[in-house]
GULORO-375616 format. One record per atom (N, C-alpha, C): residue in three letters; x, y, z. Coordinates in steps of 0.2 Angstrom, whole numbers, plus 5000, padded with zeros to 4 digits. Atoms other than C-alpha are relative to their C-alpha. Layout:
<pts>
ALAXYZ;...
</pts>
This chain:
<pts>
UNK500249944996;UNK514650075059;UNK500550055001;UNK499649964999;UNK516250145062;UNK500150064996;UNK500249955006;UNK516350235044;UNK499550055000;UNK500849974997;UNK514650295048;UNK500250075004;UNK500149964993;UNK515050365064;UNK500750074997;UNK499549965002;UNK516650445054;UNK499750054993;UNK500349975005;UNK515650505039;UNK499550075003;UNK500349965000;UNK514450595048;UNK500350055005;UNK499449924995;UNK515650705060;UNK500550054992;UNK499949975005;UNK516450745044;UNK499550044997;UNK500549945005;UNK514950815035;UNK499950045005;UNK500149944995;UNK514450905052;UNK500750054999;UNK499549945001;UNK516150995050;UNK500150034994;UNK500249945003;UNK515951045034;UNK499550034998;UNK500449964999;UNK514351105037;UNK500150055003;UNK499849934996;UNK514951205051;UNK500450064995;UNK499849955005;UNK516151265038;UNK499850074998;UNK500549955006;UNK514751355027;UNK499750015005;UNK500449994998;UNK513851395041;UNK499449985000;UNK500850045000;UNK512451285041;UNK500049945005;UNK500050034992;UNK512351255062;UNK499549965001;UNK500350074997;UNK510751155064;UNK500249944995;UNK499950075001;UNK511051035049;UNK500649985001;UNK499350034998;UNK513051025057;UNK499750005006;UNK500250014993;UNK512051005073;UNK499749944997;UNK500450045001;UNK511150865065;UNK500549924998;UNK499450065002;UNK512550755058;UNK500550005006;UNK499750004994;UNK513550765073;UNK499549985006;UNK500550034996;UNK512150695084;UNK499849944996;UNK500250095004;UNK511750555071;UNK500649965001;UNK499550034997;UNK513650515074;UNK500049995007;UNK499949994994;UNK513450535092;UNK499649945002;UNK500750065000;UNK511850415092;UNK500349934998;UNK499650065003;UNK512950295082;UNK500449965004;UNK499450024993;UNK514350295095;UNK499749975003;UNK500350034992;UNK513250265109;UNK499549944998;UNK500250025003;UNK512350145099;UNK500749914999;UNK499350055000;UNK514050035097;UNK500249995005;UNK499750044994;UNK514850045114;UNK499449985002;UNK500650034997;UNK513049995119;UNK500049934997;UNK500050065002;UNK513149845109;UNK500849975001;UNK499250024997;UNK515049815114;UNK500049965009;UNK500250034993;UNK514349805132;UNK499949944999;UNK500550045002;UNK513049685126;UNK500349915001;UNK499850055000;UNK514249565120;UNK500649995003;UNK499450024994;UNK515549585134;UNK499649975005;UNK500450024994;UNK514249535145;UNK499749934997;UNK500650075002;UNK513149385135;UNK500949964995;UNK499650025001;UNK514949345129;UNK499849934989;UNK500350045006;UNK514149285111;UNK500650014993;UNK499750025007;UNK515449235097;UNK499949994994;UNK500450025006;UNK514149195085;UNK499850064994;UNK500049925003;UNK513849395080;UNK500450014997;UNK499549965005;UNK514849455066;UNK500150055002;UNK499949955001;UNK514449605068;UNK500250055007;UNK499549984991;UNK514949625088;UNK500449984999;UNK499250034998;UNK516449525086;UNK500450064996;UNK499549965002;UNK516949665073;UNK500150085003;UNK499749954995;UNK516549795086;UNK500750005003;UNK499350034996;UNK518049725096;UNK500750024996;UNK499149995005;UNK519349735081;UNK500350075001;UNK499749915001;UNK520549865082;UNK500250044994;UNK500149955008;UNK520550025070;UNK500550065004;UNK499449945000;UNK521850175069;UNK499550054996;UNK500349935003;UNK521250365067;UNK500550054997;UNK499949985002;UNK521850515059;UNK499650075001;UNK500549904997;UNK521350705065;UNK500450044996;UNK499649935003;UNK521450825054;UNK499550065002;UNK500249964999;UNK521151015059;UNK499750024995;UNK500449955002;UNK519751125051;UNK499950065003;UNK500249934998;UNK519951305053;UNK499750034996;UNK500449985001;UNK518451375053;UNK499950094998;UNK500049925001;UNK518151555044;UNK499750045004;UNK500549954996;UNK517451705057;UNK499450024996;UNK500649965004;UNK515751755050;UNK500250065002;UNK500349935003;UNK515451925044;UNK499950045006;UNK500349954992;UNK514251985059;UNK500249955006;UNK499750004993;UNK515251925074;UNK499850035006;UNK500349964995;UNK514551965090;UNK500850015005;UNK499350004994;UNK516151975101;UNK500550024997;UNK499250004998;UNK517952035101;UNK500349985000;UNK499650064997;UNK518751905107;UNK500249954996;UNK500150065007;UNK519551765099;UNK499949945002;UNK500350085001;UNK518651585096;UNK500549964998;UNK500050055002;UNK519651455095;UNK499549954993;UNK500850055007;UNK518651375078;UNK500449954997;UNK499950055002;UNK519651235074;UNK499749945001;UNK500550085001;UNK518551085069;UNK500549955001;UNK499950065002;UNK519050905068;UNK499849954999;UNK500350045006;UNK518950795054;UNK500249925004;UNK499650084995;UNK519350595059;UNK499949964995;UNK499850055006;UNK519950475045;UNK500149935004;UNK499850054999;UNK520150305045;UNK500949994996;UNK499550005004;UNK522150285044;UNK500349924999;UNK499850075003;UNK523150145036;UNK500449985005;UNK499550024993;UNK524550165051;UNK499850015007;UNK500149984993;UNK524350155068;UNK500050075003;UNK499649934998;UNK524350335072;UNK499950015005;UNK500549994994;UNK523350335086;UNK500349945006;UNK500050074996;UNK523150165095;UNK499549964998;UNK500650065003;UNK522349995090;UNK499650005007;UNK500649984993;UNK521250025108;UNK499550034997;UNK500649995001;UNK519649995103;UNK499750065006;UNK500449964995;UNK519150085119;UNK500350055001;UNK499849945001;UNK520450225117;UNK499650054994;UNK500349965006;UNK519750275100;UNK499350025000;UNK500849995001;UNK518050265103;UNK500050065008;UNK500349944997;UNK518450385118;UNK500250064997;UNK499649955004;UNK519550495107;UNK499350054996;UNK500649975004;UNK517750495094;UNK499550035005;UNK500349974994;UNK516750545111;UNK500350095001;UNK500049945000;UNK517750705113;UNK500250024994;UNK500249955006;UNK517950765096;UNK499350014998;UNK500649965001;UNK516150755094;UNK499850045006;UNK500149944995;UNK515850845111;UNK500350044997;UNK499449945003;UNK517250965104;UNK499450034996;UNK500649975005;UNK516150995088;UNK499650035001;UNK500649974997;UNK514651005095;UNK500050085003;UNK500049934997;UNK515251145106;UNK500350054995;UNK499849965004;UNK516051225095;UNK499450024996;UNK500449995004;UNK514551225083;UNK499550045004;UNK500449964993;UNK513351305098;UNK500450074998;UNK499749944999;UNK514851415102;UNK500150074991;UNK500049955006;UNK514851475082;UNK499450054999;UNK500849985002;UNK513051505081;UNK500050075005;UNK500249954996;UNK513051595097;UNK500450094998;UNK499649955003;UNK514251715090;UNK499750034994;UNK500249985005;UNK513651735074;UNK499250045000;UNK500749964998;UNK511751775080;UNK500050045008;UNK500249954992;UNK512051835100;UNK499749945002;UNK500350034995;UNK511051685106;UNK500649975008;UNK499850024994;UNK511551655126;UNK499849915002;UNK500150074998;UNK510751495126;UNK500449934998;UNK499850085005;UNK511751405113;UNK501050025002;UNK499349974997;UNK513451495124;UNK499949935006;UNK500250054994;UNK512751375139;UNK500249924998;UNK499850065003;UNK512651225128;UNK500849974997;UNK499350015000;UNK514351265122;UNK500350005008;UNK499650034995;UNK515151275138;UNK499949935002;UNK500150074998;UNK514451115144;UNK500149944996;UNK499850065003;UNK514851025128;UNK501050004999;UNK499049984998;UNK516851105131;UNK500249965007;UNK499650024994;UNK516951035147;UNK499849945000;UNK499950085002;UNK516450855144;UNK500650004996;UNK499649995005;UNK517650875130;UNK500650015004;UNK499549964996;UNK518850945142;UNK500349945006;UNK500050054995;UNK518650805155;UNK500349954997;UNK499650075005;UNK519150655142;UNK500650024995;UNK499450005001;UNK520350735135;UNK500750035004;UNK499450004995;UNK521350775148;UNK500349945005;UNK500050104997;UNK521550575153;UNK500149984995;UNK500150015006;UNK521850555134;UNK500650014998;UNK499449985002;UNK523750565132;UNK500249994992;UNK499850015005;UNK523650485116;UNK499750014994;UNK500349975004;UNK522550595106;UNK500350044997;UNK499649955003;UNK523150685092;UNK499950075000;UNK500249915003;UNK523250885089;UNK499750005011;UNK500549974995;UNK522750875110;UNK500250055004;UNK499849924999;UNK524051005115;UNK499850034998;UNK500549945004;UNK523251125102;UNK499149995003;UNK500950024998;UNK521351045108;UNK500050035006;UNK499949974994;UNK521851095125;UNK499950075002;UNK500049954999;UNK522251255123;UNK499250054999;UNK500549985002;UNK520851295112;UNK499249995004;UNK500650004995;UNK519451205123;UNK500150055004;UNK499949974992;UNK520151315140;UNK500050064996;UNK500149945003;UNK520151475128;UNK499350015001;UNK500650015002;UNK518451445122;UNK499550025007;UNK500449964993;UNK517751435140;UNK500150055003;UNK499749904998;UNK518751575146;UNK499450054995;UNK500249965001;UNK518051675134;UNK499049995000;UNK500750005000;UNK516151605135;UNK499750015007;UNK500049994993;UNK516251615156;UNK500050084999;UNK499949894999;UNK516851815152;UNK499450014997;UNK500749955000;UNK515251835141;UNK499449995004;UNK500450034997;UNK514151745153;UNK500150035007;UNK500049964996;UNK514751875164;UNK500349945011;UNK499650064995;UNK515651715176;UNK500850035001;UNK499249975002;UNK517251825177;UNK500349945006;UNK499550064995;UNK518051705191;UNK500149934996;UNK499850065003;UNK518051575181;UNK500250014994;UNK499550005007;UNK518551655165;UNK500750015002;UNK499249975001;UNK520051715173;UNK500449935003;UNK499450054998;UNK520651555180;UNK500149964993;UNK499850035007;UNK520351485162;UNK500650034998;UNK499649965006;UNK521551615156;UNK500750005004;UNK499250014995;UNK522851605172;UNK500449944998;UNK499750055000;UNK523151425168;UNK500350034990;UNK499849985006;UNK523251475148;UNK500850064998;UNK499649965001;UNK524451615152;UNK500649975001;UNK499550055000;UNK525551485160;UNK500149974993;UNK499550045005;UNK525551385144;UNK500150044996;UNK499749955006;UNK525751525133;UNK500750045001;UNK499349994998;UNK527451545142;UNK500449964997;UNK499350055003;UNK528251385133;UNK499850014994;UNK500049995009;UNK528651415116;UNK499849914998;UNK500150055003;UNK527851255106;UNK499650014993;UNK500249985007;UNK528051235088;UNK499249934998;UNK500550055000;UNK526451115090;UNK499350035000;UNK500449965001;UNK525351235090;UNK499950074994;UNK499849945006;UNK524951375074;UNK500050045004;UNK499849954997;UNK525751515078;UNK499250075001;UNK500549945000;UNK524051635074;UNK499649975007;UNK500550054996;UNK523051485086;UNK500450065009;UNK499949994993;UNK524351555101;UNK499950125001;UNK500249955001;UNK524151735094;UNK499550035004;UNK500649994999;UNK522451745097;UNK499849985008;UNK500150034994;UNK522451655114;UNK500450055005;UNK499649964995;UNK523851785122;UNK499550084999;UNK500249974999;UNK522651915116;UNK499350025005;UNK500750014996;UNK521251865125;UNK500649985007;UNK499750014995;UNK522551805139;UNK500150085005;UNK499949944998;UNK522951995141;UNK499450035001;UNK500549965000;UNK521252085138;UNK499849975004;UNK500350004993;UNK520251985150;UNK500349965007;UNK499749994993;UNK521551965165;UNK499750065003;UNK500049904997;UNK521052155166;UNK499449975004;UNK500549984997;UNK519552195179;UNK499650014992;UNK500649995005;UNK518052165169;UNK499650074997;UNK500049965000;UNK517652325169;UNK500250044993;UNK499649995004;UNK519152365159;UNK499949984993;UNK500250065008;UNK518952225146;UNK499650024996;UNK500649995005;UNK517252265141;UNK500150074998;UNK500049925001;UNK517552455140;UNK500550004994;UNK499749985007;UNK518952425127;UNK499649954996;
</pts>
């Protein structure tokens, strides 16, 4: 089920890729289904304690991951200024421990890249078409994502993930006209854009300082330029 749960996050992202948001919202929910589907059966047999199950006792076995980034191309008709964090995340099964054999680490690691995803594919569309509603779904799937990986020391890319999620809000809190909350996203942001880290692509922190500057301003201001 695992491969599954990894195949289908992957084709969600390279659908996001091409722009093709409901059927990258469709695989990214079949994995999502899958997960909850597995740790619900992990429950099952922590609780009924049953050894005779193959296929639970091989939930249990430990498995290594591998995150690679996908940076996503800007569509054309852009609705916004500002700059989106679009890095996807792909997830491999690695041959080395890169991650951690925690069964329960990795499966909460696949919980917030597919929240990530998710939001991020909402936050594309809403960009690309103007819809506000699919801005809401992105926040709320940013901030679950945002919750589990800030408790998640040992996820990889999660300094860049970090930055990128509290960007993302900042900027979707400013179009949602939430300026107090975009500006604390961007306060805590401006802090981290004071340490030099080669851990992050230099255009990733580019784009974050310009959004750091532009909406610190009085809202007023911002929108006007």
């Amino acid at each position: 089920m695992m491969k599954k749960i990894l195949e289908q996050n992957n084709i969600g992202v390279e659908l996001l890729y091409d722009g093709q948001y409901e059927k990258a919202k469709d695989a990214f929910d079949i994995a999502l289904d899958k997960l909850t589907v597995m740790l619900q059966r992990k429950e099952s047999r922590n609780r009924l304690n049953n050894q005779e199950d193959n296929e639970l006792v091989d939930l249990a076995e430990p498995f290594s991951l591998k995150i690679c980034v996908v940076n996503l191309p800007k569509p054309v008709t852009s609705c916004t200024e500002t700059f989106i964090y679009r890095n996807a995340l792909k997830v491999y099964e690695a041959e080395s421990q890169s991650i951690s054999s925690s069964n329960t680490k990795n499966t909460t690691i696949l919980t917030t890249v597919l929240a990530f995803n998710l939001g991020l594919m909402h936050h594309c569309n809403a960009d690309t078409y103007g819809l506000a509603k699919n801005l809401i779904s992105s926040l709320q799937l940013y901030e679950m994502a945002w919750n589990i990986i800030a408790k998640e020391p040992l996820m990889e890319h999660r300094y860049e993930s970090l930055l990128g999620i509290l960007n993302n809000m900042g900027a979707i809190n400013y179009e949602l006209d939430n300026y107090n909350q975009s500006k604390r996203c961007f306060q805590v942001l401006k802090n981290f854009c004071s340490i030099k880290s080669t851990r992050v692509p230099s255009a990733v922190l580019a784009g974050i300082s310009s959004n750091v500057m532009l909406l610190l301003e009085e809202p007023t201001v911002a929108k006007a330029a």
